[in-house]
C-alpha positions as CSV (number, residue, x, y, z in Angstrom):
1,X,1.0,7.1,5.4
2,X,-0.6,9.6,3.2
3,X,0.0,13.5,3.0
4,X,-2.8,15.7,4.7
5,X,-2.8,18.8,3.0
6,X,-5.1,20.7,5.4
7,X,-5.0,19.1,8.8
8,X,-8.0,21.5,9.7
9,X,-10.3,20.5,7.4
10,X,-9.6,17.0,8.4
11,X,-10.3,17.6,12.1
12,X,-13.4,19.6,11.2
13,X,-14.8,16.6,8.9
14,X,-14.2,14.9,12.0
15,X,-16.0,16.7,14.4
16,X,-18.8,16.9,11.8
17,X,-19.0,13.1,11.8
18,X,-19.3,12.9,15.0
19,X,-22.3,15.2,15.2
20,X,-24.2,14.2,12.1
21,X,-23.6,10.0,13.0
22,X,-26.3,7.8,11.4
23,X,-27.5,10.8,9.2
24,X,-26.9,11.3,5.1
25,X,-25.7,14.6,5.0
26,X,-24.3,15.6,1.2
27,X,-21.1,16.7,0.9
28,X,-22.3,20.3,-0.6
29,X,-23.6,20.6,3.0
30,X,-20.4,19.5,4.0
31,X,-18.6,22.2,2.4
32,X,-21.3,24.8,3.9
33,X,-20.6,23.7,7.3
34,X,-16.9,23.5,6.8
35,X,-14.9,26.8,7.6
36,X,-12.0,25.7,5.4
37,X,-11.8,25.7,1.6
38,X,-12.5,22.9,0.0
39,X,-13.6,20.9,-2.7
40,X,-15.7,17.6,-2.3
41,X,-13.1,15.1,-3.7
42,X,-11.2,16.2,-1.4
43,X,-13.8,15.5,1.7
44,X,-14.4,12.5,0.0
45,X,-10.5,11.6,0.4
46,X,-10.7,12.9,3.8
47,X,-13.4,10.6,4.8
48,X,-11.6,7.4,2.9
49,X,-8.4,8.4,5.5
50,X,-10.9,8.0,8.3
51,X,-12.5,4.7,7.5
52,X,-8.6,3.5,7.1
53,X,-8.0,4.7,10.6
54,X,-10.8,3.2,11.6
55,X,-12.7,6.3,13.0
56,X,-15.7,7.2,10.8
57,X,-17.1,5.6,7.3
58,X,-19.4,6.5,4.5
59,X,-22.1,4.5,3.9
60,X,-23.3,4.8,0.1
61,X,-26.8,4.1,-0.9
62,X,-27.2,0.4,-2.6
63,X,-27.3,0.5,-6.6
64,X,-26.8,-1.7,-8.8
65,X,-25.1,0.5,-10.8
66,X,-21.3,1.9,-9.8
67,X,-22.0,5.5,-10.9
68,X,-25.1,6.1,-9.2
69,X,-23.4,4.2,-5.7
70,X,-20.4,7.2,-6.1
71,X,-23.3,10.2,-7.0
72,X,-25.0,9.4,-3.7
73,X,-24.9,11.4,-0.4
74,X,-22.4,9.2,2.2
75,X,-24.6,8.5,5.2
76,X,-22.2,8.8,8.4
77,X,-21.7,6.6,10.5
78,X,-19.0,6.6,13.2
79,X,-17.1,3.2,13.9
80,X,-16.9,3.5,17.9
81,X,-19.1,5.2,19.5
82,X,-17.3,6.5,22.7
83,X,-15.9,9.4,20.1
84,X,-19.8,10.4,19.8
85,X,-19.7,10.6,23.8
86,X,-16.2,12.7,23.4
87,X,-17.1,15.4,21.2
């Protein structure tokens, strides 16, 4: 259980998931395509809330280092693809 400050941007984050699955897409183009206001930690929270749930996961490039893993675009990729189908 975790507070969702802006159920809107969730759902958009979402629906853009679902569209853009199997493609890296940077979370600056993120923000563009999202209406709400927002920062990127916070889509990056948002999308850690959906791998939980078992919907949608961010796939980070392979490094051996930790800080260029978390400066990499997430590639998206959703969990079960009937929700591809749905939206």
């Amino acid at each position: 259980m975790t507070r969702v400050d802006k159920p809107a941007l969730l759902r958009r984050l979402f629906e853009l998931g679902c569209h853009y699955s199997g493609q890296i897409l940077s979370y600056q183009k993120m923000i563009g395509q999202l209406q709400e206001a927002g920062n990127t930690t916070t889509l990056a929270h948002y999308l850690d809330l959906l791998k939980g749930a078992g919907l949608i996961t961010g796939l980070t490039k392979y490094a051996g280092q930790i800080v260029r893993q978390r400066a990499s675009s997430p590639k998206l990729l959703v969990l079960n693809t009937a929700l591809i189908t749905v939206q």
